[in-house]
N, C-alpha and C positions, 0 to 999 in steps of 0.2 A: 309305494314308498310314502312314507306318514310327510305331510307337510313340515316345512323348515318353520321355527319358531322366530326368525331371524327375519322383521319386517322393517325395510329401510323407507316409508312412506307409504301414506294412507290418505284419503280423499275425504273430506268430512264437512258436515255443513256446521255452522254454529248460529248462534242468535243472542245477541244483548237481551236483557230486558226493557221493557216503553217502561217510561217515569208514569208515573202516577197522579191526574187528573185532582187540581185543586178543587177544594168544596167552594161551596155557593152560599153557604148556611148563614141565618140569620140568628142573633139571639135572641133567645126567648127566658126572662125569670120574672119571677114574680117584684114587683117593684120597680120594674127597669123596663118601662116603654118605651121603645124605637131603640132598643137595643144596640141596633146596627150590625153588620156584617164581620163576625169570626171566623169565616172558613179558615181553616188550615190549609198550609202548603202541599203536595204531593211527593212520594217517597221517590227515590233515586232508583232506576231498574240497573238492577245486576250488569255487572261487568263479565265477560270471558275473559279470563286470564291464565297467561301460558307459563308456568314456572319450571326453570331446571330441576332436575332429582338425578343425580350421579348415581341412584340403585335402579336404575332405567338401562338399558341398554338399546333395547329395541323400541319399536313401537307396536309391537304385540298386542299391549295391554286398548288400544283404539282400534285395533280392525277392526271390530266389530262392537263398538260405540261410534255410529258413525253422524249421529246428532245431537249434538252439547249445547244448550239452550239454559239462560239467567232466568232470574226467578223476575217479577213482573213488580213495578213500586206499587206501593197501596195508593188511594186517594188520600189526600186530605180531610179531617173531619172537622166538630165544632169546638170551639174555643180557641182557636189557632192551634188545633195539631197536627202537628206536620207526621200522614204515613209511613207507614212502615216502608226502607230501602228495599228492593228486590236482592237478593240472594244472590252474591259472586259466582260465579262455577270457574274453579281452577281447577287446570288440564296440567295433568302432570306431565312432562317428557326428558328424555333423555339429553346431557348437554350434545349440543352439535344441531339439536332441530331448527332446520330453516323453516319458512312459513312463506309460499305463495300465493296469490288470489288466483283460484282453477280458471278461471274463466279471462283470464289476462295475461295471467304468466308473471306478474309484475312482483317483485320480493317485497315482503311484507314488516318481517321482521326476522331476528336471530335468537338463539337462547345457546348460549356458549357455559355458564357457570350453572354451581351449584346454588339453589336459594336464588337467582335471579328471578325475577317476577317483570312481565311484559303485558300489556293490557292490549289485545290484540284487537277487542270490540268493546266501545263504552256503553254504560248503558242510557238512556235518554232521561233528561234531566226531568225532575217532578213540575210541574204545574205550578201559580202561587195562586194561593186562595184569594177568595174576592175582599179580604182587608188589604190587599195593597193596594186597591182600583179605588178607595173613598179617598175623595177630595172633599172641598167644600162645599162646590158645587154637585157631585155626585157621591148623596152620602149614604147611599144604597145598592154598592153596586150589586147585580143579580147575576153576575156572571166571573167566571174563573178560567186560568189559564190550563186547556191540556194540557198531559205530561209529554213530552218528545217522544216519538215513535224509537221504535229498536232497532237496531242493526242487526242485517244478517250476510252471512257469506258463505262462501264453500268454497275452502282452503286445503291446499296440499301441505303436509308435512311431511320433510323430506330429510332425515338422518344424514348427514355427513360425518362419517366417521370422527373424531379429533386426533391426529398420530403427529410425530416428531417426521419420521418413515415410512415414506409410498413404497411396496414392493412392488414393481413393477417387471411385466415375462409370461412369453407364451406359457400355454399349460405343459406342465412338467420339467419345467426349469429348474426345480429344488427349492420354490418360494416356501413352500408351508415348512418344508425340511429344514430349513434357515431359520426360519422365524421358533421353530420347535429346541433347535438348539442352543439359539441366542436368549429364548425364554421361558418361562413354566410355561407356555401354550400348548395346548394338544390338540393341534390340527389334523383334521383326517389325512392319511400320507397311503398312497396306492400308488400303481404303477402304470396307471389310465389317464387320460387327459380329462380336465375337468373334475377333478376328484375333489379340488377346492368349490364345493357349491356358495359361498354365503362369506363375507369379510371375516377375519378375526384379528385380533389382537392380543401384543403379546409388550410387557415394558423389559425392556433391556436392561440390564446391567452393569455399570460401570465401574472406574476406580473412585474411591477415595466416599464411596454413599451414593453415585451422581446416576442418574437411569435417562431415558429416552424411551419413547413409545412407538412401535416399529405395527405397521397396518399390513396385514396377506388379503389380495384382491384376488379375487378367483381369476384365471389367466386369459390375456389378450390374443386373440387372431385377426389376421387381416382382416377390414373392415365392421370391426367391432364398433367403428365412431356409425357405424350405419344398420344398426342393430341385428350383428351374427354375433353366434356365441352367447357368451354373457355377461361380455365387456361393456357393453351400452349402457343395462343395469347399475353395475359398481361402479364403473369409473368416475363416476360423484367422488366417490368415498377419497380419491389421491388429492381434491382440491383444496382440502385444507393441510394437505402433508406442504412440512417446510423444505424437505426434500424428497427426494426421487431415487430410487437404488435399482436400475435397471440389471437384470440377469439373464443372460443367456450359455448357456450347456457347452461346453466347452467341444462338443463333439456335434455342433452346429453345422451344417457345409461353409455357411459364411457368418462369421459372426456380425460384423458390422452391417450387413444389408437386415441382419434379423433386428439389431436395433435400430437402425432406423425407420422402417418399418413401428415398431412400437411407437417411434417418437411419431412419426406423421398417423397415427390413430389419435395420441393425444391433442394433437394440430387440430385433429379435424374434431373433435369433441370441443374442445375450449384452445385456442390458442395462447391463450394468456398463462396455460398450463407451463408454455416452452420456456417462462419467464424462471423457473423453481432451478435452482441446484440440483444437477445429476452427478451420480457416479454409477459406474457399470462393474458388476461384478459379473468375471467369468465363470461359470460352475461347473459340477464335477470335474473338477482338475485332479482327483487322482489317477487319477488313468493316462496324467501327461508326466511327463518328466519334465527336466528343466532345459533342457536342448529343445521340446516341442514347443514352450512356454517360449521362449527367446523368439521361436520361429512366429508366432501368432502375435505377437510385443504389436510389432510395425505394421498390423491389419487392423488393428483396432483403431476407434474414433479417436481423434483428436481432440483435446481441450477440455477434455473431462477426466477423473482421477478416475483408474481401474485397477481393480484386485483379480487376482487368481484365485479360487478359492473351494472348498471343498465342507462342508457341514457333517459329511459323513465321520472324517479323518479328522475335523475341527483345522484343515490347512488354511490358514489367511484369516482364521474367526476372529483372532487378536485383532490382526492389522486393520480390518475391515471395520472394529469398534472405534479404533483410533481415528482412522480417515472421516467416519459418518459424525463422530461427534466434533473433530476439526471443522468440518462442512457445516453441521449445525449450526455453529459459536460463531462465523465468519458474521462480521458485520451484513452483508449484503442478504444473511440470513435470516436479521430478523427488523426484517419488515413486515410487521404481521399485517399494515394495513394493504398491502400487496395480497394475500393470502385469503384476507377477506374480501378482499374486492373480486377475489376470482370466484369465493365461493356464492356473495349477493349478485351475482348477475342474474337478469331476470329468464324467467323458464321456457325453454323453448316449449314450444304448446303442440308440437307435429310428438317428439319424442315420448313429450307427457301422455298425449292422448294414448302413443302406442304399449306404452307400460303398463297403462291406466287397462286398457284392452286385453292386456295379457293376464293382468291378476283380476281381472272381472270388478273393477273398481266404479264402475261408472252407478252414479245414482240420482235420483229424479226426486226433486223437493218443491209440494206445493203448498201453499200457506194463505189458510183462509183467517181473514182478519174477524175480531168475534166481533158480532152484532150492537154489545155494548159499548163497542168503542167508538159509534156514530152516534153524537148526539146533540140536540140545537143547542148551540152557544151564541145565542143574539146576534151572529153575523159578526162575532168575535174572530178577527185575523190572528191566529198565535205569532207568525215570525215576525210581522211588523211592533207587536204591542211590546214581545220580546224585547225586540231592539230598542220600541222607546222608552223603556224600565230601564236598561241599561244591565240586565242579569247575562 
């Protein structure tokens, strides 16, 4: 079977560029003895920078660029010119990329918008040439400031989907069937568990122009938060839904232990998850009548709105638009600083590793510094001079 084109996270090293080493240069013309000291400044090393592109979906286009490295400032030269800056590199992705440091876990940043632009690593400042070091007393100086060393890291970027609608339900609850009816979406639909391999997305539509974005997670089994199945994987993708639409098959032995079950997976993945707005839809209800439906009413959870509901027949599709956009609009719904806090939480590093393990992710980065970049500077301290410059 051909690999999925569908990558929610990729391991990558990056590297700023080092500023660019001020000149030392003395002038020299014809007429003009003791010239004195012109070096130029040193050019600014490249930045990495992370910018949103809404024509992104995945992170395909980085599996295999997996070292993004700034272009390097110039030195300084004579007559005070200040070198050439090193070269930005912007990294295109998808809105919803988080950004954590691999080796910490610790979140980094977000990229939510379109055209948003994040400067993940700066590049190291240039050097100042040796006309800022004459004084009175020293009106020669022979020496100039390095440029600032680079930064480098190796960062996880990790797709969270963006949706209005978590689908949440064991495999073959009718998720993808739902989301195929409620939207253009053309999810793979079979009659085998697991038939959903990869998220999709699909936006709903409503009355009056008004739409919502409705997210299919390929389906949850017990111990998913503990990596069975292929819940472990996606279940990222429900942390930025503002809601939650829990499904189970109306031809369940017990529907409420099935959903609870669902809920204590998400417990045990993030519990801050338990904070989101649920509703529970019953599925394939055609097969029930309205005497069976009455009998199943008083088995169901409490304190949560539930539909009966059928995709096939289109039974409850109305009502189920009406309730999820109700649920939406409720004030307590939109706290999006709630939603983002569940999604910056910092990365567990046991789950990362074993992901990282499973897609053959792991890589080894070594970095020899060039030779030119050691060289006498009279016992020149750069961070001390730094600071008494006041740059």
């Amino acid at each position: 079977m051909a690999e999925s084109n569908f990558v929610d996270y990729v391991k990558i090293y990056c590297r700023s560029g080092k500023g660019g080493r001020g000149s030392t240069h003395m002038r020299r013309a014809k007429y003009v003895p003791n010239g004195g000291p012109d070096g130029g400044d040193g050019g600014r090393g490249g930045h990495i920078i992370l910018r949103g592109n809404r024509n992104y979906w995945t992170l395909l286009h980085l599996r295999y660029d997996r070292h993004i490295m700034a272009g390097h400032g110039e030195s300084g030269s004579k007559s005070c010119s200040t070198g050439k800056d090193g070269a930005d590199k912007v990294i295109e992705v998808p809105c919803g990329t988080v950004v954590y440091n691999a080796e910490t876990g610790e979140y980094l940043c977000d990229v939510t918008e379109h055209g948003q632009e994040v400067i993940l690593l700066k590049g190291g400042r240039g050097g100042q040439g040796n006309t800022h070091f004459k004084t009175a007393t020293r009106q020669a100086p022979r020496f100039a400031q390095p440029g600032e060393p680079m930064q480098e890291m190796t960062v996880i970027m990790e797709l969270k989907l963006l949706a209005d609608v978590g689908l949440v339900g064991f495999p073959n609850a009718g998720k993808s069937t739902l989301l195929a009816a409620l939207s253009s979406a053309k999810p793979k639909i079979a009659n085998y568990p697991f038939t959903t391999m990869e998220p999709n997305l699909g936006i709903v539509s409503y009355r009056e122009g008004r739409s919502f974005v409705m997210a299919d997670i390929p389906g949850i089994i017990e111990g998913a938060s503990q990596g069975r199945g292929l819940g472990l994987r996606f279940l990222r993708h429900i942390e930025r839904n503002s809601l939650l639409l829990f499904m189970v098959p109306a031809d369940s032995d017990d529907i409420r232990k099935e959903y609870e079950i669902l809920l204590n997976e998400l417990k045990n993945f993030n519990p801050e998850m338990l904070d989101k707005q649920r509703v529970l839809a019953v599925t394939k209800c055609d097969m029930l009548d309205q005497e069976l439906m009455d009998e199943i009413k008083p088995t169901l959870p409490e304190n949560i709105p539930h539909i009966f509901l059928s995709a096939i027949s289109g039974m409850g599709v109305s009502v189920l638009k009406d309730v999820l956009w109700e649920e939406l609009n409720k004030e307590s719904n939109r706290m999006e600083s709630k939603v983002e806090s569940i999604a910056h939480r910092a990365k567990d590093l046991g789950h990362l590793q074993q992901e990282l393990k499973e897609e053959g992710e792991d890589i080894t980065i070594e970095y020899v510094e060039d030779e030119d970049d050691i060289e006498d500077l009279e016992d020149f301290e750069y961070e001390e001079d730094w600071e008494e410059d006041g740059k």
